[in-house]
C-alpha positions in Angstrom: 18.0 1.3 -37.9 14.9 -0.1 -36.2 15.3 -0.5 -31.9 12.6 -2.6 -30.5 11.1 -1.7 -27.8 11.2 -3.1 -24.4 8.3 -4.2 -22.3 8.6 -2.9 -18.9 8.6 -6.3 -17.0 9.0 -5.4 -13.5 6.2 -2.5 -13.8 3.9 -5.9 -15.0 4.9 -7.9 -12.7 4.3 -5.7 -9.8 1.0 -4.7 -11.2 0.0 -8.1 -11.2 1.3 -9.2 -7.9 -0.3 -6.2 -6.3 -4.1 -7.4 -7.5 -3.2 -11.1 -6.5 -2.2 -10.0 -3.2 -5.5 -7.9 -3.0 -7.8 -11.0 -4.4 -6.1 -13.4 -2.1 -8.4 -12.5 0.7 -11.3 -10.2 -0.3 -13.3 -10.9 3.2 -11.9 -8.0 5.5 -13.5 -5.2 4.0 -16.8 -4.4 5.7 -17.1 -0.4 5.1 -15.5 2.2 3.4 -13.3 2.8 6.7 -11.6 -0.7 6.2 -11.4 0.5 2.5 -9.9 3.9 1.9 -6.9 4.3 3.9 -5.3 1.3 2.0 -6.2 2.6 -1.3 -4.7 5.8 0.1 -1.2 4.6 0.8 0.2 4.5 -2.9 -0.7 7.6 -3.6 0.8 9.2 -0.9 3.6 7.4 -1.6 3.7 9.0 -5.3 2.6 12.4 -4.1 5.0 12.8 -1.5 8.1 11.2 -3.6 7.7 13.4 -6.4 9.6 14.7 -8.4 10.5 10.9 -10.1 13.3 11.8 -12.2 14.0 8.0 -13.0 17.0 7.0 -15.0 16.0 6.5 -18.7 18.6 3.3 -19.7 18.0 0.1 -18.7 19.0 -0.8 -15.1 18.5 -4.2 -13.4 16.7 -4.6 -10.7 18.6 -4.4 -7.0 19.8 -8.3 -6.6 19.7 -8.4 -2.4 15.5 -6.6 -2.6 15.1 -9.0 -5.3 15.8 -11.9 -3.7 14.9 -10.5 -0.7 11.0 -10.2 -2.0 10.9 -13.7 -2.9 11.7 -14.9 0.2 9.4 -12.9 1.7 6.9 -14.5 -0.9 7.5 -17.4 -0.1 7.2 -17.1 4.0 3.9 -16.0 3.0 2.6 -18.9 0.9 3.9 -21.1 3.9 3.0 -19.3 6.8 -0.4 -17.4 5.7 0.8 -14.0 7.4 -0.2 -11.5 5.1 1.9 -8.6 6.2 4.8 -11.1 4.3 3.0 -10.6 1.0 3.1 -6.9 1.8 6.6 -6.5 2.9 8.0 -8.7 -0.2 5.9 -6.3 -2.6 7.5 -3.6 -1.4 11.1 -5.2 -1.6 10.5 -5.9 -5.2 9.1 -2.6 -5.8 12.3 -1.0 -4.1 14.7 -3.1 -6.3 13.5 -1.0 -9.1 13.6 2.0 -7.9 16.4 2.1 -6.2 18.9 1.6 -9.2 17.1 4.3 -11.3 17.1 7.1 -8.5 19.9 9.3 -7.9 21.8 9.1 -4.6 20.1 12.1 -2.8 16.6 11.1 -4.3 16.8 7.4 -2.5 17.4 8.7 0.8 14.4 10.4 0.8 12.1 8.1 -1.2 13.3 5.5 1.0 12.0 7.1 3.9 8.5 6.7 2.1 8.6 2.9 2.0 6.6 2.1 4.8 3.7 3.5 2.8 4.1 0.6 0.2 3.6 -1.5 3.0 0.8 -0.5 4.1 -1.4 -0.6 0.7 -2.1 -4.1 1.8 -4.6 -5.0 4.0 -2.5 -7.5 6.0 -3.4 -5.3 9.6 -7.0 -6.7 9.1 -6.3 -9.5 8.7 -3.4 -11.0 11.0 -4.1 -7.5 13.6 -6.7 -9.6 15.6 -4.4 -10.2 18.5 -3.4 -6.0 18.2 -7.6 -5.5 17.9 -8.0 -8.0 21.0 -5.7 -5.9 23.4 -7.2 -2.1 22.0 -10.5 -3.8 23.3 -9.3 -5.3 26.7 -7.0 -1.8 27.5 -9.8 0.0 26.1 -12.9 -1.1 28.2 -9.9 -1.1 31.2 -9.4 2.5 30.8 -13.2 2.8 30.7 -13.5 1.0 33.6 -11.0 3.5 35.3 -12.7 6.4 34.1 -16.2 6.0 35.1 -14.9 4.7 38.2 -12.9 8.0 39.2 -16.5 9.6 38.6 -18.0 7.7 41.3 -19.9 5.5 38.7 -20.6 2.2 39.8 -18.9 -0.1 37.5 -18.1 -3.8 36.9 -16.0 -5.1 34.4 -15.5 -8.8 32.9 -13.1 -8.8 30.3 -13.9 -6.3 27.5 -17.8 -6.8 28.9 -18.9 -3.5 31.4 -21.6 -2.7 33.3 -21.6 0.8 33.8 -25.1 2.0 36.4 -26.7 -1.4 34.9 -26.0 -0.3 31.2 -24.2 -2.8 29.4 -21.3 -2.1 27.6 -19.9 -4.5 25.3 -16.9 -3.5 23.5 -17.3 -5.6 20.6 -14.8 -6.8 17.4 -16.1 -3.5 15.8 -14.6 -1.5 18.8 -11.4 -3.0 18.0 -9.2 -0.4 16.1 -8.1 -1.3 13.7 -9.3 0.5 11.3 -8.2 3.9 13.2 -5.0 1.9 13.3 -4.7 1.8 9.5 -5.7 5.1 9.1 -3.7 6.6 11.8 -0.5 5.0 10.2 -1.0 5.7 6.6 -1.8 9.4 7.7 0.5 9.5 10.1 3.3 8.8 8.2 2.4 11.4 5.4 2.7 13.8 8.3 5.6 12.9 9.8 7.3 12.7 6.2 6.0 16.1 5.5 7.2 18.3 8.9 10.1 15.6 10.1 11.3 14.3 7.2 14.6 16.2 7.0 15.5 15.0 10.7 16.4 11.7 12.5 13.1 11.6 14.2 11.6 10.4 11.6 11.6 7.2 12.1 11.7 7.7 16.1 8.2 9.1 15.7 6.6 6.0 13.2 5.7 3.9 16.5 4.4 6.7 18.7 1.4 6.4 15.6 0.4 3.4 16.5 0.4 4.8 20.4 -1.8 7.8 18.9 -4.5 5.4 17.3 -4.7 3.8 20.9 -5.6 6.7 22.8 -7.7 7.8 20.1 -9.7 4.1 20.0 -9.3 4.5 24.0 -11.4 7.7 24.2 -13.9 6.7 21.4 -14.8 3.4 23.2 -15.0 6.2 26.4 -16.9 8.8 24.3 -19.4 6.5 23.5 -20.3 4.7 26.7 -20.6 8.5 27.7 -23.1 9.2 25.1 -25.4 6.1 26.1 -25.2 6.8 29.7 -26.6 10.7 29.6 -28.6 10.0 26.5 -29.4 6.5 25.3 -27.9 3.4 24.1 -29.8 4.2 20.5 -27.8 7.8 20.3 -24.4 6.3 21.4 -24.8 3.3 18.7 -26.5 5.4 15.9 -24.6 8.3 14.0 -22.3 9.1 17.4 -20.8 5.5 16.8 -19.2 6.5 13.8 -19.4 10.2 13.3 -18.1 10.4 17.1 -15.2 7.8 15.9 -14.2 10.1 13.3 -13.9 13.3 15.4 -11.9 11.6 17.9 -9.3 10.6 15.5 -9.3 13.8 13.0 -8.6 15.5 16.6 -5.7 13.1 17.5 -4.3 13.9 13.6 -4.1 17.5 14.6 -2.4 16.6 18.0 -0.1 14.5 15.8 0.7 17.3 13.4 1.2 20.0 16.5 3.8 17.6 17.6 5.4 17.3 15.3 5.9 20.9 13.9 6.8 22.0 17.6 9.6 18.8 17.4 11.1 19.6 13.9 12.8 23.3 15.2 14.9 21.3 17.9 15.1 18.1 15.8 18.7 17.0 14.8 18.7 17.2 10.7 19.4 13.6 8.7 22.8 13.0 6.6 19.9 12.9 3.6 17.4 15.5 1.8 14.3 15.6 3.3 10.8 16.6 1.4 11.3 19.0 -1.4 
């Protein structure tokens, strides 16, 4: 008896509306920092999901995340938000997974989901209001600092004039990208030490609080640098090298956290990581 053989539609399909949401708006990459946490996030996602022990027979997709992803679609065409595109991606993707993993498998992949989200690069491009306000609190907690050190300072906006050095903390100063980053990894390692627990999902936002201090204290870091060396030093290999260090170091205060919170931390209904 001959079977045919089915094409795996909704694999396609989400293939192919992952590259047009990607080649909707190629403009907001501008270095490999903008670049590699998003291509990061899927991965994760498999990495930390595994084992996938999908169901082998055919299984519709979830109706409610199906419909749910058009909409979402949809408010994206209209609106031009990009973090729509993103969020009805990963409602698609969830309405076939859901239906071939077991009970005790969903509750923990479904913990993973907001890296899905993420493996778009909608916080580049509709985050300029988020990037605005790093700046502004930013060169305000500059401002404070240097000013408790008996620096003469003036501030104007996200402009400074720290001892008559000028400090502009410029678009590239705005975050974002340690934003990204400290989300995507962020959630790995909350997933990895909290995921059995409730504060799982208590501790997502206090990322996004993380990558402000650690923008905060890079945009501090370097006016630092310019003032007891030079503006050159501050803006050369210190501008991005100095970046980094700042925000591995707030990854490990992350991680500290949460391995001292998971002992006391009340344990979820659901498996956690395997």
């Amino acid at each position: 008896m001959n079977r045919t053989r089915r094409l795996p539609v909704m694999p396609l399909l989400l293939t192919l509306c992952f590259v047009l949401i990607w080649l909707q708006d190629t403009g907001w990459s501008q270095s490999l920092s903008d670049t590699l946490p998003v291509l990061a996030a899927l991965p994760l996602f498999y990495w930390l999901g595994r084992p996938w022990n999908l169901a082998a027979g055919p299984s519709p997709p979830s109706a409610p995340f199906l419909v749910t992803g058009i909409a979402l679609f949809a408010l994206g065409v209209i609106t031009g938000i990009a973090l729509f595109p993103a969020l009805g991606w990963t409602a698609f993707l969830w309405s076939w997974l859901s239906p071939r993993l077991a009970t005790e498998a969903r509750a923990r992949v479904s913990k993973l989901l907001p890296l899905p989200v993420m493996a778009f690069p909608w916080l580049l491009l509709d985050g300029r209001p988020v990037g605005w306000w790093f700046r502004l609190t930013g060169a305000e907690a500059t401002e404070g600092v240097f000013t408790l050190l008996r620096l003469d300072v003036l501030r104007q906006g996200t402009r400074l004039l720290v001892e008559n050095l000028p400090v502009d903390v410029a678009p590239a100063c705005s975050g974002l990208n340690t934003l990204q980053a400290m989300l995507i990894a962020g959630i790995a390692l909350a997933f990895l030490e909290l995921g059995e627990t409730r504060l799982y999902w208590v501790c997502l936002p206090l990322l996004a609080a993380a990558a402000w201090m650690a923008n905060t204290l890079r945009i501090i870091a370097i006016t630092g640098t310019a003032l007891v060396f030079d503006p050159e030093t501050a803006m050369g290999i210190f501008h991005t090298l100095g970046g980094w260090m700042v925000l591995v170091v707030m990854f490990l205060l992350c991680l500290g956290a949460f391995r001292l919170m998971a002992p006391h931390a009340p344990t979820d209904t659901g498996p956690g990581t395997q």
